[in-house]
C-alpha positions in Angstrom: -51.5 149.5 -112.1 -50.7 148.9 -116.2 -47.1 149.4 -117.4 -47.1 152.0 -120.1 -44.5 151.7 -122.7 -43.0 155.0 -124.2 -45.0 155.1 -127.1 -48.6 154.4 -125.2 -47.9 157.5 -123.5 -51.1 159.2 -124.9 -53.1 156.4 -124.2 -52.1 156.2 -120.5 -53.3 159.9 -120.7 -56.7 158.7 -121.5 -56.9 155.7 -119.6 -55.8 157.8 -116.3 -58.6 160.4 -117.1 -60.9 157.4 -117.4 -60.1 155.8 -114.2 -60.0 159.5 -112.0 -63.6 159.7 -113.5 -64.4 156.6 -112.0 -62.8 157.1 -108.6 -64.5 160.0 -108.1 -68.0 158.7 -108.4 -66.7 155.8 -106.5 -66.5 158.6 -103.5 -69.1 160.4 -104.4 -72.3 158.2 -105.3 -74.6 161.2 -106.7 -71.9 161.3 -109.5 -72.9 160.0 -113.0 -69.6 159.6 -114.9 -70.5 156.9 -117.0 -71.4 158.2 -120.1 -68.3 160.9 -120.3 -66.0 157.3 -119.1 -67.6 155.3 -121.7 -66.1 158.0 -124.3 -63.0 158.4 -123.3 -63.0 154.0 -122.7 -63.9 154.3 -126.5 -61.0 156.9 -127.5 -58.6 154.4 -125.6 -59.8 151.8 -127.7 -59.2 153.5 -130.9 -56.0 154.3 -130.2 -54.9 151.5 -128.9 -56.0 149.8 -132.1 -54.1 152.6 -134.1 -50.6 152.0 -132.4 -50.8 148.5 -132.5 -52.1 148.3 -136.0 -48.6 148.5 -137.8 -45.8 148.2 -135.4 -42.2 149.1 -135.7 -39.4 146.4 -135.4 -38.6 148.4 -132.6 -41.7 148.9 -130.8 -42.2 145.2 -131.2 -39.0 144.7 -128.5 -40.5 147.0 -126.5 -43.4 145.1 -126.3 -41.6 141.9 -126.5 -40.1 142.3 -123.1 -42.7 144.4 -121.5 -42.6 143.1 -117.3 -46.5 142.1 -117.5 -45.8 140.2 -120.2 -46.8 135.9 -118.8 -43.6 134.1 -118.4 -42.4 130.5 -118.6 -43.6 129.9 -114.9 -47.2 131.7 -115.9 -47.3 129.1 -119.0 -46.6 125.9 -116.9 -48.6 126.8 -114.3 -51.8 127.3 -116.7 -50.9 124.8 -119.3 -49.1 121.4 -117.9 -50.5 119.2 -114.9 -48.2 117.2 -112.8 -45.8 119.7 -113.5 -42.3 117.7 -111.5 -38.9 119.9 -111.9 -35.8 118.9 -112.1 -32.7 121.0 -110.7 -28.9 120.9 -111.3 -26.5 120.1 -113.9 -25.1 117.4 -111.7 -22.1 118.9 -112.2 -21.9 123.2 -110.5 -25.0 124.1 -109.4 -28.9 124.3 -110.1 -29.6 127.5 -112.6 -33.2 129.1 -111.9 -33.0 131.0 -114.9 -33.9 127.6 -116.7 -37.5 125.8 -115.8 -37.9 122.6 -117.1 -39.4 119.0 -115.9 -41.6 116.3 -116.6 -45.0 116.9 -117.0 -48.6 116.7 -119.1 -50.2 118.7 -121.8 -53.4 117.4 -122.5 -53.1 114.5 -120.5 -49.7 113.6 -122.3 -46.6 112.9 -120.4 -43.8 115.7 -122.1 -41.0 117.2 -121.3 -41.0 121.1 -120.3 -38.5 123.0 -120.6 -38.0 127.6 -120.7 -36.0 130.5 -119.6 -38.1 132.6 -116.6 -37.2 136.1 -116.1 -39.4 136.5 -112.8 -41.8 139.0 -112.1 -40.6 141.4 -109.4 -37.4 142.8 -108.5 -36.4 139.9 -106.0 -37.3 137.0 -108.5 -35.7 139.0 -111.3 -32.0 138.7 -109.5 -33.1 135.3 -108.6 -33.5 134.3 -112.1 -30.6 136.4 -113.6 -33.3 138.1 -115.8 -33.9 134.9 -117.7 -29.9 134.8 -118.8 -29.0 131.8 -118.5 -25.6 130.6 -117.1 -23.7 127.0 -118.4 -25.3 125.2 -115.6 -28.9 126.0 -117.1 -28.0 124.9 -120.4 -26.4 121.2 -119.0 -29.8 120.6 -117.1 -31.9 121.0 -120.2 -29.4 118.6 -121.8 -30.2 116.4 -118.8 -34.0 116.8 -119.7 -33.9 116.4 -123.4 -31.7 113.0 -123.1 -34.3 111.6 -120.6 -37.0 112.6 -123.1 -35.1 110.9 -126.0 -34.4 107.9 -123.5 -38.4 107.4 -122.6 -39.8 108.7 -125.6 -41.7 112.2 -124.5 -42.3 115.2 -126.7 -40.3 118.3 -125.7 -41.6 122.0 -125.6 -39.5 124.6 -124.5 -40.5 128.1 -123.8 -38.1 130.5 -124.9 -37.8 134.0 -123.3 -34.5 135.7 -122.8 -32.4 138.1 -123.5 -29.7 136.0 -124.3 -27.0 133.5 -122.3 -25.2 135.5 -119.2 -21.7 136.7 -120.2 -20.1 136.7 -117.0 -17.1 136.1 -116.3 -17.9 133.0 -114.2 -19.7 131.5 -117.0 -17.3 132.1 -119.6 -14.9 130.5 -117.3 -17.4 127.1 -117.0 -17.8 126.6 -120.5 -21.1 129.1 -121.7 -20.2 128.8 -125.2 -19.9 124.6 -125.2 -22.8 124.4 -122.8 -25.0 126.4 -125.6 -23.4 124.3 -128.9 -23.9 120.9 -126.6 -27.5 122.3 -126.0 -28.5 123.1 -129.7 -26.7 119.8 -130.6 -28.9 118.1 -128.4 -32.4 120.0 -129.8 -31.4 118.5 -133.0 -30.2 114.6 -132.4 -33.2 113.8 -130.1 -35.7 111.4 -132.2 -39.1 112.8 -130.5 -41.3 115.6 -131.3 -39.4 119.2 -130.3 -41.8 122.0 -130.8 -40.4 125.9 -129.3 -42.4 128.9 -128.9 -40.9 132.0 -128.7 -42.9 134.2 -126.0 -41.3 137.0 -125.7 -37.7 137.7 -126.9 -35.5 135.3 -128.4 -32.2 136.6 -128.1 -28.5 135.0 -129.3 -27.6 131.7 -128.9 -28.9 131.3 -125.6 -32.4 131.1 -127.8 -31.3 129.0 -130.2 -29.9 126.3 -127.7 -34.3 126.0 -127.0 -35.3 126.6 -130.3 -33.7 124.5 -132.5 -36.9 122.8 -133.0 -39.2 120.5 -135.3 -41.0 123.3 -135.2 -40.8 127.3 -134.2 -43.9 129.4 -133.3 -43.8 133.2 -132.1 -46.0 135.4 -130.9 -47.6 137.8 -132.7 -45.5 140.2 -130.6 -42.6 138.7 -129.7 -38.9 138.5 -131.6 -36.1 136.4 -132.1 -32.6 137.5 -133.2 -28.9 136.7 -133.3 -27.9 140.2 -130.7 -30.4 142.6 -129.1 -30.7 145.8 -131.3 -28.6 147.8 -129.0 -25.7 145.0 -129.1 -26.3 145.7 -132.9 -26.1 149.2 -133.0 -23.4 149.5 -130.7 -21.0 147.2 -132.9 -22.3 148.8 -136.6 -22.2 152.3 -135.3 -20.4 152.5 -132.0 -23.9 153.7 -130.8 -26.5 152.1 -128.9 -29.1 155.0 -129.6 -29.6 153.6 -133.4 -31.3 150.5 -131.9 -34.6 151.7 -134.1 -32.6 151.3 -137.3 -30.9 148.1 -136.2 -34.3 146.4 -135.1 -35.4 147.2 -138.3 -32.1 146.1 -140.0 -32.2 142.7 -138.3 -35.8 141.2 -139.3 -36.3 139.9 -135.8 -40.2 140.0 -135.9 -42.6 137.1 -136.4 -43.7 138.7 -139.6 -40.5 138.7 -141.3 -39.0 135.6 -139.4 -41.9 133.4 -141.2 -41.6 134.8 -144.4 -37.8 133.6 -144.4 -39.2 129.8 -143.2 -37.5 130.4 -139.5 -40.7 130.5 -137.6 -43.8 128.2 -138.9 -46.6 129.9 -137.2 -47.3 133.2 -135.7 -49.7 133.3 -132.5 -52.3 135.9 -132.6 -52.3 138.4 -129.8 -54.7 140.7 -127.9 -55.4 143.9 -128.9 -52.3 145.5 -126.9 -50.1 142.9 -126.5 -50.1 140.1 -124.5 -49.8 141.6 -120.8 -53.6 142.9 -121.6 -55.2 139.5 -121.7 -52.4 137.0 -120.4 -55.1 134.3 -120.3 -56.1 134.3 -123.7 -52.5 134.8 -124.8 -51.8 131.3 -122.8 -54.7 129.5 -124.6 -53.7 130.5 -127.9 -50.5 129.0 -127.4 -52.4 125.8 -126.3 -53.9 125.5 -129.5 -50.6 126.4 -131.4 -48.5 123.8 -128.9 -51.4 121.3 -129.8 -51.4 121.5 -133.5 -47.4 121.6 -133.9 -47.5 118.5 -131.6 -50.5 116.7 -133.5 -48.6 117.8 -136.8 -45.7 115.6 -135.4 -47.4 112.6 -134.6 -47.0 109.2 -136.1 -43.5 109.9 -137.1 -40.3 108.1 -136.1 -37.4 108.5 -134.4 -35.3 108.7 -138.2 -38.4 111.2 -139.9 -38.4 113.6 -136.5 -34.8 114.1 -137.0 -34.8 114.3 -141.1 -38.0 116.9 -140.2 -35.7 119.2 -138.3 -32.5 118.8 -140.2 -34.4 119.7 -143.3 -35.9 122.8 -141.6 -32.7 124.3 -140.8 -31.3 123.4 -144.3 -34.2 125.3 -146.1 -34.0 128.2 -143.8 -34.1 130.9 -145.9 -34.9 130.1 -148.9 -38.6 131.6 -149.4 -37.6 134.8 -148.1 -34.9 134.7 -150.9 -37.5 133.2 -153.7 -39.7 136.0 -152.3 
C-alpha cells in the first residue's frame, strides 16, 4: 500500500479509483475495466507529473523523509559486496543509528559508512530514527582512520534528521563527537565522496558530509536545523515551517548553485520511494563518477581538494 503525502491527496483519489476498478474485475472475470483504468492510470500520470514539476522547499522535506523512501541499509545491500560491519566506539556502546564497514563498490575495497532510520516501527526505535548518539559518531571515526591507515575511499550515506539531543548524549560528549567527526572527514588523505539521500539535517550531517565531494538527490535536502526548529526559534512558531524551508535554501537546486553540493541525482517521476531501484543505480553512476573524478590524486591534493571546497563555498551563489 503507497504512502501518500498531504499534497498527493488528489492523486491517491485517483490511484484508489484505479485499483477498486481493478479488484473488481479481479472478482468478477466478465468485467472489462481496462479501458476506463487505463484513463484514470493516465490522469494519475499527469498529475503526478504536475505536482512534481516545480516543488516547494517544503514539499521537498516532505518528500525528503517520506518512510518508503530506500535507506542506508537498502543502498549497501544493492550497491557494495562483501559488505563486513564494524560495531562500537570501543569506548560506551555500539550505535545502530550509524552503518558503516568495509566493503566493495565495483570490485574496489572502500569504506562504507551512513545514518539508517529503519523501515518499520520496531527498527525505527532500534535505530533512534537515524539520530545518531556520540557513540555513532566515534565508530565512523574508527572507520575513517582505518581507511586513511590502508588507503580506501570513503562513501558515507547521509540521512537524518540530525544528532540525538538527549540528555545522555549531551552528557558523553555529542557536540565533540560531531567536531572530532567533521575534523576527521577533512584530514583523511583518500577519496571522501557523500551523498545526501534523503535529509541532511544539522551537524550530525555535516560530521558525513564534509566530503571531496557532495551529491544530493534530486529530492532530498540538506540544512543547518529542520524547518520547524527554524520557525520555532524566528517566530516562536513551528506552523511557519513553509516559509522557513523556503528561507533556508535547503534543496539540491539551490544548494548547488551556492557550490555546496556538486551534483544533483535525478529522480523518478514521484520521488524516489516510486522506483527505489532505479533511484539506487543512479547513485551508482553518481558514486562512480565522483570516485573516478578523484583518482590519481595524492594524499596532499585530496586534502587541498576538500579544503578548497569548503573555502569557496559560497561564492557562485554570491557572483550569481
Amino acid at each position: 500500500m503507497t504512502n501518500y503525502l498531504d499534497f498527493e491527496k488528489p492523486l491517491a483519489e485517483i490511484e484508489g479509483k484505479a485499483e477498486e476498478l481493478r479488484a473488481m474485475a479481479r472478482a468478477n472475470e466478465e468485467m472489462n475495466v481496462d479501458d476506463e483504468a487505463g484513463a484514470l492510470d493516465k490522469k494519475a500520470a499527469d498529475m503526478l507529473r504536475d505536482l512534481y514539476k516545480s516543488l516547494t522547499p517544503w514539499r521537498k522535506c516532505q518528500v525528503a523523509r517520506h518512510p518508503e523512501r530506500p535507506h542506508c541499509k537498502d543502498y549497501i545491500e544493492a550497491l557494495f559486496s562483501e559488505y563486513t560491519p564494524l560495531a562500537g566506539d570501543r569506548n560506551f556502546a555500539d550505535d545502530l543509528a550509524i552503518m558503516g564497514g568495509l566493503a566493495r563498490f565495483n570490485d574496489t575495497p572502500v569504506v562504507v559508512i551512513g545514518h539508517e532510520k529503519g523501515n518499520d516501527t520496531q527498527s525505527r526505535i532500534e535505530r533512534n530514527f537515524g539520530m545518531a548518539r556520540p557513540e555513532g559518531y566515534r565508530k565512523a571515526i574508527r572507520l575513517m582512520e582505518m581507511a586513511g591507515r590502508f588507503g580506501l575511499p570513503v562513501i558515507t550515506l547521509v540521512d537524518t534528521p540530525g544528532a540525538y539531543p538527549g540528555k545522555g548524549a549531551e552528557e558523553r560528549g555529542q557536540s565533540e563527537a560531531i567536531a572530532r567527526s567533521t575534523e576527521k572527514c577533512l584530514q583523511i588523505g583518500v577519496p571522501l565522496v557523500s551523498v545526501i539521500i534523503g535529509e541532511g539535517g544539522s551537524g550530525g550531517a555535516v560530521a558525513f558530509a564534509s566530503a571531496n565531494r557532495l551529491a544530493m538527490l534530486e529530492h532530498s535536502v540538506y540544512s543547518v536545523i529542520s524547518p520547524e526548529g527554524c520557525a520555532s526559534i524566528l517566530w516562536k512558531d513551528a506552523e511557519k515551517m513553509r516559509e522557513a524551508a523556503e528561507a533556508l535554501r535547503l534543496t539540491a537546486q539551490d544548494l548547488t548553485k551556492l557550490g555546496i553540493a556538486d551534483q544533483i541525482i535525478d529522480e523518478p517521476m514521484g520521488g524516489a520511494h516510486r522506483d527505489s531501484n532505479a533511484t539506487i543505480q543512479a547513485v551508482r553512476q553518481a558514486i562512480d563518477s565522483m570516485l573516478e573524478e578523484l583518482s590519481g590524486k595524492t594524499p596532499d591534493e585530496l586534502i587541498q581538494d576538500r579544503r578548497q571546497k569548503f573555502l569557496d563555498m559560497g561564492s557562485k551563489g554570491l557572483a550569481a
